[in-house]
C-alpha positions in Angstrom: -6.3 -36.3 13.9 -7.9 -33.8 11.2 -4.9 -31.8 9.4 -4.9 -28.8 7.0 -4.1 -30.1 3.7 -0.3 -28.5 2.7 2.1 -30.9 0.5 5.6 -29.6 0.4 8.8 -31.3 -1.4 9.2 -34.1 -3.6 7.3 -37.0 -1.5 3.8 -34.5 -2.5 4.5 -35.0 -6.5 5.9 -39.2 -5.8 2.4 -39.3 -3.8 0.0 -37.8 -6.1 1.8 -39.3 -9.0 1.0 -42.9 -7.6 -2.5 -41.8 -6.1 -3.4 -41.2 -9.5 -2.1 -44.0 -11.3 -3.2 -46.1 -8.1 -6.8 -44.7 -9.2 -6.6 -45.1 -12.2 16.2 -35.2 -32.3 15.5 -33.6 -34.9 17.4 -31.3 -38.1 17.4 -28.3 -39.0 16.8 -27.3 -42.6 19.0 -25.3 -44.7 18.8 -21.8 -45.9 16.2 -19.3 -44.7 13.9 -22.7 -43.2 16.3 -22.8 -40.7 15.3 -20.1 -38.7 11.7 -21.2 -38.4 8.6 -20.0 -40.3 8.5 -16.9 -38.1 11.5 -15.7 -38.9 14.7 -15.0 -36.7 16.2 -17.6 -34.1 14.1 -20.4 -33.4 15.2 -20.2 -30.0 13.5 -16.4 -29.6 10.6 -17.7 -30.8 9.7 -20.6 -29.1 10.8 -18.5 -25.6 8.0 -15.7 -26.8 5.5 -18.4 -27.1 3.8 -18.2 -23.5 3.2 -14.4 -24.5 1.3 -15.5 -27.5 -0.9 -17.3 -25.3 -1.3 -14.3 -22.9 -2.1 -12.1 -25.7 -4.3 -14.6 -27.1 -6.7 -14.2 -24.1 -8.5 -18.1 -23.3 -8.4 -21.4 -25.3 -10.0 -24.9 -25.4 -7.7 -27.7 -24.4 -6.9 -31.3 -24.3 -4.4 -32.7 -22.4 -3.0 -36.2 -22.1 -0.4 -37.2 -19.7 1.0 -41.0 -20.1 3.2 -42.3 -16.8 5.3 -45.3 -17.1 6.7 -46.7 -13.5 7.9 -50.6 -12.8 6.4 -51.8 -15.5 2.9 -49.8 -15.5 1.9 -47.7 -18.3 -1.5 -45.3 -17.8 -3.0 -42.4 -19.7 -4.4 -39.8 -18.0 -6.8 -37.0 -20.1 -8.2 -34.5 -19.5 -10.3 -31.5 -21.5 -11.2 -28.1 -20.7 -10.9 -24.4 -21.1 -8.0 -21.9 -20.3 -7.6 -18.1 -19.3 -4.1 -17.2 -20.2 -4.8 -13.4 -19.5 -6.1 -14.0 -15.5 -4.3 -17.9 -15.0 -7.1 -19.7 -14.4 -8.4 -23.0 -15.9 -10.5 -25.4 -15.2 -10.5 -28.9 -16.6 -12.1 -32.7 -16.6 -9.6 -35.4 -15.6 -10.1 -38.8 -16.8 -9.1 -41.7 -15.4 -7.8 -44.9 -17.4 -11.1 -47.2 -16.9 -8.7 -50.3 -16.7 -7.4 -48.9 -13.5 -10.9 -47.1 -12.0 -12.0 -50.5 -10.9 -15.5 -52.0 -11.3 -17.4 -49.3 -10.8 -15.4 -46.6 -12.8 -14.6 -43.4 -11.1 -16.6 -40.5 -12.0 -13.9 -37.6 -13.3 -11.7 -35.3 -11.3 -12.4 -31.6 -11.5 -9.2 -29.8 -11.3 -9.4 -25.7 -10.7 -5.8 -24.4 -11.9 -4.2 -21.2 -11.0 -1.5 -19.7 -10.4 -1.1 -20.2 -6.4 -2.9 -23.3 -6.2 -4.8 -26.4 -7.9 -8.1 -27.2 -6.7 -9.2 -30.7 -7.0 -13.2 -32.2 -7.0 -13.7 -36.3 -6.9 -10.2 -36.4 -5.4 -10.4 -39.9 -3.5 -11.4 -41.8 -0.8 -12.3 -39.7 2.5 -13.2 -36.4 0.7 -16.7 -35.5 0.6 -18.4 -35.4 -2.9 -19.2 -31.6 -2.8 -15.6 -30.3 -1.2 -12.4 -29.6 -3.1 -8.9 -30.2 -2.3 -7.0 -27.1 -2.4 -2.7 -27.3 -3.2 -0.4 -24.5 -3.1 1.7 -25.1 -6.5 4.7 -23.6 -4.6 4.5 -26.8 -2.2 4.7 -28.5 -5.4 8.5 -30.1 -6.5 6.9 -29.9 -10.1 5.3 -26.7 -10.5 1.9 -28.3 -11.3 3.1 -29.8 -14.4 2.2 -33.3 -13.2 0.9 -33.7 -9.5 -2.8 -33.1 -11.1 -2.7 -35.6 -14.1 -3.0 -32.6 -16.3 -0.6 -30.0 -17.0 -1.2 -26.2 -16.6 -1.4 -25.3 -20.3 0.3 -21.6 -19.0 3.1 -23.3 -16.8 4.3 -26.0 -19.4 4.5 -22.7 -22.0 6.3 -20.9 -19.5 8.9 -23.5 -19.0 9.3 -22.8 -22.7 10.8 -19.8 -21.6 13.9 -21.7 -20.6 14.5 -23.3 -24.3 17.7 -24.5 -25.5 19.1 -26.0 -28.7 15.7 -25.6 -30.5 16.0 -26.5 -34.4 13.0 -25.8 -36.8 11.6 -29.1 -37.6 9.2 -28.4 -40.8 5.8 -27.2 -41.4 3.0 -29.4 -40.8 -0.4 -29.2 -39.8 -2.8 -29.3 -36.4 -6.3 -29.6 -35.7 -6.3 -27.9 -39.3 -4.0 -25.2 -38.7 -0.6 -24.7 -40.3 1.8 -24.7 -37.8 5.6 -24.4 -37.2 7.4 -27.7 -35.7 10.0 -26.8 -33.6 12.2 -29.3 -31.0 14.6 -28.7 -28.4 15.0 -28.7 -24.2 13.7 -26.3 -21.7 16.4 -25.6 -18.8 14.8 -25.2 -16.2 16.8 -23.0 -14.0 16.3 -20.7 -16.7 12.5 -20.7 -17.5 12.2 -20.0 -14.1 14.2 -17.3 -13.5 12.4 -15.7 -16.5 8.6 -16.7 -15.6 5.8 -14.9 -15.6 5.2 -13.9 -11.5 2.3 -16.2 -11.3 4.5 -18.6 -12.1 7.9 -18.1 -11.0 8.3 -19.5 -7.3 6.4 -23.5 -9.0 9.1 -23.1 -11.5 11.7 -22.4 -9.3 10.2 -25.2 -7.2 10.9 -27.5 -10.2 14.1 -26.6 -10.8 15.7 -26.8 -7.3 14.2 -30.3 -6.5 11.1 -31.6 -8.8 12.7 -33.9 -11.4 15.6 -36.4 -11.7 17.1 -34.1 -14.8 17.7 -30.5 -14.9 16.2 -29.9 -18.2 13.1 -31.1 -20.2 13.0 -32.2 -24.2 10.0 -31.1 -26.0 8.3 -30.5 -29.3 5.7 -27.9 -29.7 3.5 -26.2 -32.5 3.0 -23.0 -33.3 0.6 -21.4 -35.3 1.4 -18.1 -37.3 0.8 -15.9 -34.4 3.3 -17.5 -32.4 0.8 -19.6 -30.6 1.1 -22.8 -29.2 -1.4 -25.2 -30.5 0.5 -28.6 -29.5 3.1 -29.1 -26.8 4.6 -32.5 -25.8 7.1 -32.8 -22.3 8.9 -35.1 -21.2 10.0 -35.4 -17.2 11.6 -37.9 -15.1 9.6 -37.1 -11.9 10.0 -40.4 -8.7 10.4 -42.8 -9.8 7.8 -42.5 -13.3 8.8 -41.0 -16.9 6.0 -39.1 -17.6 5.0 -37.8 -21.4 2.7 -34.7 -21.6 0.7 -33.4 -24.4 -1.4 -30.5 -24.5 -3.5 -29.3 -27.5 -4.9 -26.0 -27.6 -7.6 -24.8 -30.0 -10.8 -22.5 -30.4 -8.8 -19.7 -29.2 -11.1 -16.5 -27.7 -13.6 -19.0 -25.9 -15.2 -17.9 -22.8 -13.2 -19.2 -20.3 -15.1 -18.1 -16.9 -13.3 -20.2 -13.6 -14.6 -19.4 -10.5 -12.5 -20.5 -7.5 -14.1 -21.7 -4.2 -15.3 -20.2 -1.6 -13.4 -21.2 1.8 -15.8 -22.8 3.3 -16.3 -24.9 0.1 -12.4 -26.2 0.6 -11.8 -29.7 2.8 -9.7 -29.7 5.8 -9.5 -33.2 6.3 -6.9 -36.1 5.8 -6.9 -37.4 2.7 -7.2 -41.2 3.0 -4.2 -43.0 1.8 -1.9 -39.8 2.0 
């Protein structure tokens, strides 16, 4: 019998995790280095970081997203562009060809914002011109892994929850000179200090969404306090997954259009 499509708890990330692999520390320097090439507490900075972005306006972005589980390692990646300012993006996932089968898989369209993710080229049983729509607070992990590509605005926002960060060094990204910092995001408190598009995933994440309570990561920041390279790692099912999102060509147009209703399918899902 047809059903709306609504995932809640953590048997929606387990299941979109597998569907898509089915488809397819560090010291801190002495003296006045140790505070970061910002200035002030590493910790401040990297916890201002998702307001950068915001004041930034939109981005291009590439993401990468590599799942081991029972002995299977994929990489997921995906490219696209990003509005910080209105929480939309809209990007091109790419499925490992070793795992698309014979005849490939053509990419999946993902629509991110900040109540849902909208998916195109989903699977099996969903017509070629409908989308699947998810409500990211049905989601155990905040969107930072059910699609295969992390939201760009939530993985900075869970930067809001940082902890122990120590200023790596200075080094350099897609040609910019950027600040390496490294340290854990708690996620109890990134969520409780979210942005409101954001809060109730996060919170979402924190109550039940991974194995650990907190998340390592190294990110990048250019001199404005932007992030130009993030990396995550979660402990989501039963699947370590490492994220990596670049960000670059800041102030491109960045227009995502959500669809209409009538544009959304209503079906089951095969497999699911």
């Amino acid at each position: 019998m047809a059903q709306r499509h609504r995932h809640t708890g953590t048997a929606v990330t387990a299941a979109a995790v597998a569907g898509l692999m089915a488809l397819t520390a560090g010291c801190s320097r002495t003296g006045a280095a140790a505070d970061g090439r910002h200035g002030g507490d590493p910790r401040a900075v990297v916890r201002k970081s998702a307001d950068s972005l915001v004041r930034a306006g939109g981005s291009k972005a590439r993401t990468s997203m590599e799942m081991a589980s029972g002995g299977t390692r994929v990489t997921i990646r995906g490219s696209g562009v990003y509005d910080f300012r209105r929480q939309r993006g809209r990007f091109e996932v790419v499925l490992p060809t070793e795992t698309a089968g014979d005849g490939g898989h053509r990419p999946i369209t993902e629509l991110m914002t900040a109540g849902a993710l909208y998916m195109k080229n989903r699977g099996a049983g969903v017509p070629a011109d409908k989308w699947v729509r998810i409500e990211t607070r049905s989601l155990s992990d905040g969107n930072l892994v059910t699609g295969g590509a992390t939201d760009p605005l939530a993985a900075a926002e869970l930067l809001r929850g940082a902890e122990k960060v120590v200023f790596v060094g200075e080094e350099r990204v897609g040609g910019a000179e950027v600040g390496h910092y490294r340290g854990v995001a708690d996620l109890k408190d990134a969520a409780k200090a979210a942005s409101a598009g954001h809060r109730g995933a996060l919170g979402a994440a924190a109550a039940k969404g991974f194995s650990k309570g907190s998340v390592p990561f190294d990110v990048y920041l250019d001199e404005l306090g932007r992030v130009r390279k993030l990396r995550q790692q979660f402990s989501v099912a039963d699947a370590d997954v490492a994220s990596t999102t670049l960000l670059y060509d800041f102030g491109a147009p960045a227009d995502v259009r959500i669809p209409a209703e009538k544009d959304i399918f209503a079906g089951k899902i095969a497999g699911q």
